[in-house]
N, C-alpha and C positions, 0 to 999 in steps of 0.2 A: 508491915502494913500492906493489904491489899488494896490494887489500883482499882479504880472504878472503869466497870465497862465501857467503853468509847459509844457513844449513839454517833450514827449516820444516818443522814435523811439524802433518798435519793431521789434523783426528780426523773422522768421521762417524756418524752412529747407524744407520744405514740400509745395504742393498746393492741398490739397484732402480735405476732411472729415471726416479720420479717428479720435482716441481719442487725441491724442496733439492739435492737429487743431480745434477741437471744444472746447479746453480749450483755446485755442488762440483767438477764436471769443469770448469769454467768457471776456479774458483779455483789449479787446477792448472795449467793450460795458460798463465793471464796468471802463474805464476809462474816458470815455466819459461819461458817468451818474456823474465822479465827478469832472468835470471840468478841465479834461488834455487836449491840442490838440495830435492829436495821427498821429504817421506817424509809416508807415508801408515798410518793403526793402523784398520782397519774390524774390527767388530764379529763380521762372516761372511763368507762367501762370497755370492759369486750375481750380479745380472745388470749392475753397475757392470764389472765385473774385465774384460770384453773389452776395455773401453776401456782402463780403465789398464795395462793388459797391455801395450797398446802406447806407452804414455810412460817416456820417462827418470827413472824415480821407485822408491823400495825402498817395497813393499806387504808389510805383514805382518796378521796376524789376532790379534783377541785379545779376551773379552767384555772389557767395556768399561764394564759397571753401568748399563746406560742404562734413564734412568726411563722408565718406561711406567704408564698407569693399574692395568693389571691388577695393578701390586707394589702398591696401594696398602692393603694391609691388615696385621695381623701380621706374618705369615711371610715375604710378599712385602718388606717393609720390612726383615727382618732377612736376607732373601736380596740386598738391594741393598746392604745396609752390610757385606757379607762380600763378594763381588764386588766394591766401588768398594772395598776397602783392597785386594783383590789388584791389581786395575788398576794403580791409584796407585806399588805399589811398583814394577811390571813398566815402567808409563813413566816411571818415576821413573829405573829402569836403561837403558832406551830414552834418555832426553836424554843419559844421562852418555853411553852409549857410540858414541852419534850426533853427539855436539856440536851441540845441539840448539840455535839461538839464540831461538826463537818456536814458542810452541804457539797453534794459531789449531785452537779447536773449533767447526765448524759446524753447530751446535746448543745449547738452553738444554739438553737432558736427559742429556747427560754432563758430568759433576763432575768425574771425574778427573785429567782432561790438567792443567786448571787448576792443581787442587791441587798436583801434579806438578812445575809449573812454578813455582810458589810456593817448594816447596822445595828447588828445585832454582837460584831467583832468577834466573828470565828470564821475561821479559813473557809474558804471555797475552790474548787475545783471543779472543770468544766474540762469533761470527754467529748469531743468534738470528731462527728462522724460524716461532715457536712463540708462540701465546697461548695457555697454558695456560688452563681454567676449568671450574670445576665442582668442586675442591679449595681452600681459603682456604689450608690449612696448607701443602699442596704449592707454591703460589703464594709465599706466604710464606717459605717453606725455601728453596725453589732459587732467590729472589731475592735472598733476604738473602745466601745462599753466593755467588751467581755477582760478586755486587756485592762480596765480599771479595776473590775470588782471580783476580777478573779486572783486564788493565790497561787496557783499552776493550772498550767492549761495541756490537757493532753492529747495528740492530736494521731489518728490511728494508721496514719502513711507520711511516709515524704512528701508524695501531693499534696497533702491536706495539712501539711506543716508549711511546705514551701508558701501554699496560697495565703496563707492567716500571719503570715509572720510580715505582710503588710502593714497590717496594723497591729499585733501582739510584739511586746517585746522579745527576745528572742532569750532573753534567759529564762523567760515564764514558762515558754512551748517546748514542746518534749514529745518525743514521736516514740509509740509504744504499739506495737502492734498485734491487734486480735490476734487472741490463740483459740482455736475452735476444739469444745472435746466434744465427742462423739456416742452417741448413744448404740446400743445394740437392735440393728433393723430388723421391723415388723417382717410376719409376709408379706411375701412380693402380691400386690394385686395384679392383676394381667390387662396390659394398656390391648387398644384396637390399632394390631398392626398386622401388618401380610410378614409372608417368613423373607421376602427378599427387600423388603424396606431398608433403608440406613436414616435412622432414626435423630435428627438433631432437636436437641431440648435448650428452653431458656425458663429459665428461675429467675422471677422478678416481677414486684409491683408494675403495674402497668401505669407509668406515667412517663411524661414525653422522652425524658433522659436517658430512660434506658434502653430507647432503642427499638422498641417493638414493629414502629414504622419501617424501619433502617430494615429490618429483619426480615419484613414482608416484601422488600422488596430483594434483598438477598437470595429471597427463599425463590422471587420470580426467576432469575437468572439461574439459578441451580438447577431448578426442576427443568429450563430448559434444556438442561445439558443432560439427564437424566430421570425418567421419572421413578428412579429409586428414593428418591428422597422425600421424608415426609419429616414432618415439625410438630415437636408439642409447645406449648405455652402455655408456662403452672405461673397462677399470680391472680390474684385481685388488683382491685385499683382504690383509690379515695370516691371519695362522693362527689369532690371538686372536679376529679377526671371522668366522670363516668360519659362527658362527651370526647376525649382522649380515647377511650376505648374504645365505644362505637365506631369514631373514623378507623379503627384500628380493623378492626371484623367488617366493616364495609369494604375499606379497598384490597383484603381477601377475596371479598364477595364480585369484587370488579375485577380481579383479575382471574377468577374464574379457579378459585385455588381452596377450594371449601374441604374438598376431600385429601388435602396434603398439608394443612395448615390447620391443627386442632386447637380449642381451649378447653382449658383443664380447669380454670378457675383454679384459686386458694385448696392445695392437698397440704394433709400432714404426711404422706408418703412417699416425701421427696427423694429417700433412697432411693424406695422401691422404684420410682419413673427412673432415675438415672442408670440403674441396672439394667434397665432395658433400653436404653439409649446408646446409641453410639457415638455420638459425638456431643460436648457442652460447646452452648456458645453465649456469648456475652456481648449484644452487640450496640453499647451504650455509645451516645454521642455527643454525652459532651459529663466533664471528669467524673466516674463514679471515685468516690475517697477510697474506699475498699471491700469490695464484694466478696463478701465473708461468702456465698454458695458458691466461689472456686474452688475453698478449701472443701467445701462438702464433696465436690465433682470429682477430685482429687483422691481422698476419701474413696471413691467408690471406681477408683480406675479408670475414670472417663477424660480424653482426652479434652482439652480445652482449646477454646478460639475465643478470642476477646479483642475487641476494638485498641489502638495502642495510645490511650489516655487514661487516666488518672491511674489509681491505686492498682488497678490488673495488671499493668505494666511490670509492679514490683512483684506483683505476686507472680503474675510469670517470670519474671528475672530476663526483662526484653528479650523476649522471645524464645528465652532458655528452653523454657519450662512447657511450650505451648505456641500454637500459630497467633500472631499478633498480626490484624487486619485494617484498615483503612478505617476512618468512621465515617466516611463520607462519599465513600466510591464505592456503590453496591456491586458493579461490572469486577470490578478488581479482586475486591474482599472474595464475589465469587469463585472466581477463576481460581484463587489463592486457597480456599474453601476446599474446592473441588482438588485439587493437589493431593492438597493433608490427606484428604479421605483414603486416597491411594497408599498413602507412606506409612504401612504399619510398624515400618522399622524407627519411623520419625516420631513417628506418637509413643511406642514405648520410651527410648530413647528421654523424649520430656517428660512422661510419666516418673521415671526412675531421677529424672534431675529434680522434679517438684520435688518429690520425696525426700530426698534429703535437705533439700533448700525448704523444707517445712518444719524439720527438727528441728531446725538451726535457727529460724528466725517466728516461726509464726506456731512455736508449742503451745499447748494451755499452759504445761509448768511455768515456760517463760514470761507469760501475758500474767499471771497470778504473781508472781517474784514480784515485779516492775511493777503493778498495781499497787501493789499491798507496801514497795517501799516508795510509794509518791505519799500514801495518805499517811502512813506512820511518820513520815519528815513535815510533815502540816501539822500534824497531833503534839 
């Protein structure tokens, strides 16, 4: 007798190409290499859809109630509990009429699929790429829930396990971590630099966490120690940010650092800038879970500096792998900054430890193994 195809329906908060999103496209393709049919519920349109466009997968649209800080007040909270019951019933009719055997949401901030799945009594699973902080109650709430109506919860670092297992039972959470695989780079396009510049690059949505401020002001104290230094910043932002940005390019503009402080906006040739970079830096301040563009930075030989909280900490291997920097002392991180630059025997040196501490723990084979046996133990 042959078994019937497994359907998975995946959920996502997001339509870009940042790091959850390409671990999402990730999630699709090791599903469909093993014989799931895949169906997919995103929240919007926009810049994921060329890709999925082109796989064997049914893609529909639909809000989806996903928490964001801005709902956190009155109105906002009573626009998310009106939104998550429409969701809930709309995938609710989605499993029936799909034959839905597994809801895998790849993210803490959609409730719905969950719930869905609860009442509909097929397993669920929620990839969690998220430390939520700076709400106790929202912390509280979406753990207590995710830990009811999920049936494994996967969580993509220690930090981002350590933090959730407040409220997640600890035999539900399970800590697996992204494995990035790598595409073959375009040509290089050619950035606007002088030949004697020392180029430091940040990859990252511009929103307040990750640093961008933290950066500019880093970048003050550097340039005055040398005016070799000059900065790119590749990244878009939301629509909620786009007054986050602006302060962002204004106090550039006040401190008088137009011509050594670039934006790049949103590139798909994130190689290509890191090839011509000299330095990667990461200067988030407060936990990112796991910055999947260290493993790309990595990837392309470029030495890293990253803030010493959340998920970069592991991926450097405290400071194995990489200078680990203050989040909060821009004078320090400098000075500390300004160092490394010098130590080319120090940056190979962690170049060659990431490298193997990357086989070993953050392979795609490894991330595809450990996937593929959380959902076949649900199934």
């Amino acid at each position: 007798m042959i078994s019937k195809k497994k359907n998975i329906l995946l959920l996502h908060s997001s339509n870009d190409l940042y790091g959850a999103s390409k671990i999402f496209l990730q999630l699709i393709d090791l599903f469909l290499s093993n014989g799931f049919n895949v169906y997919v519920v995103l929240p919007e349109k926009g810049k994921l859809d060329d890709f999925l466009n082109k796989k064997d997968i049914k893609v529909s649209y639909h809000e989806l109630g996903v928490l964001r800080k801005k709902y956190l007040n009155l109105f906002g909270l009573i626009n998310r509990l009106v939104t998550n019951i429409k969701a809930i019933k709309f995938l609710s009719n989605y499993i029936k009429t799909h034959s839905i055997d597994l809801v895998y949401t790849n993210t803490s901030t959609i409730l719905c699929g969950g719930i869905a799945a609860k009442k509909n009594v097929i397993p669920s699973l929620f990839h969690i790429h998220e430390i939520p902080t700076g709400n106790k109650f929202y912390e509280f709430f979406s753990g207590k829930i995710i830990n009811r109506i999920s049936s494994k919860v996967l969580a993509v670092s220690n930090s981002v396990k350590s933090h959730w297992l407040k409220n997640i039972n600890e035999h539900k959470i399970e800590r697996v971590y992204n494995g990035i695989e790598y595409k073959k780079m375009d040509s290089i396009i050619k950035l606007e630099k002088d030949q004697g510049d020392f180029v430091i690059t940040i990859v990252a949505r511009l929103i307040p966490y990750k640093g961008h401020m933290y950066l500019v002001e880093i970048a003050d104290e550097l340039i005055k120690k040398s005016s070799k230094f000059k900065f790119f910043i590749v990244g878009d932002t939301l629509p909620s940010y786009f007054s986050y940005e602006k302060s962002v390019k204004q106090k550039v503009k006040d401190l008088g650092l137009e011509n050594k402080i670039k934006f790049l906006g949103f590139r798909n040739d994130i190689s290509s800038i890191l090839k011509q970079s000299d330095l990667f830096i990461h200067p988030a301040t407060a936990p990112d879970p796991l910055p999947t563009v260290l493993f790309e930075s990595l990837h392309n030989d470029l030495p890293i500096v990253a803030t010493n909280i959340g998920g970069a900490i592991e991926i450097l291997d405290n400071g194995n792998n990489g200078l680990l920097i203050p989040y909060n002392n821009p004078k320090k991180a400098a000075n500390l900054i300004n160092e490394y630059c010098s130590n080319t025997k120090l940056q190979k040196k962690h170049l060659e430890n990431s490298k193997k501490n990357f086989k070993i723990n953050f392979s795609s084979e490894l991330f595809n193994k450990n996937i593929l046996k959380e959902v076949n133990n649900l199934l």
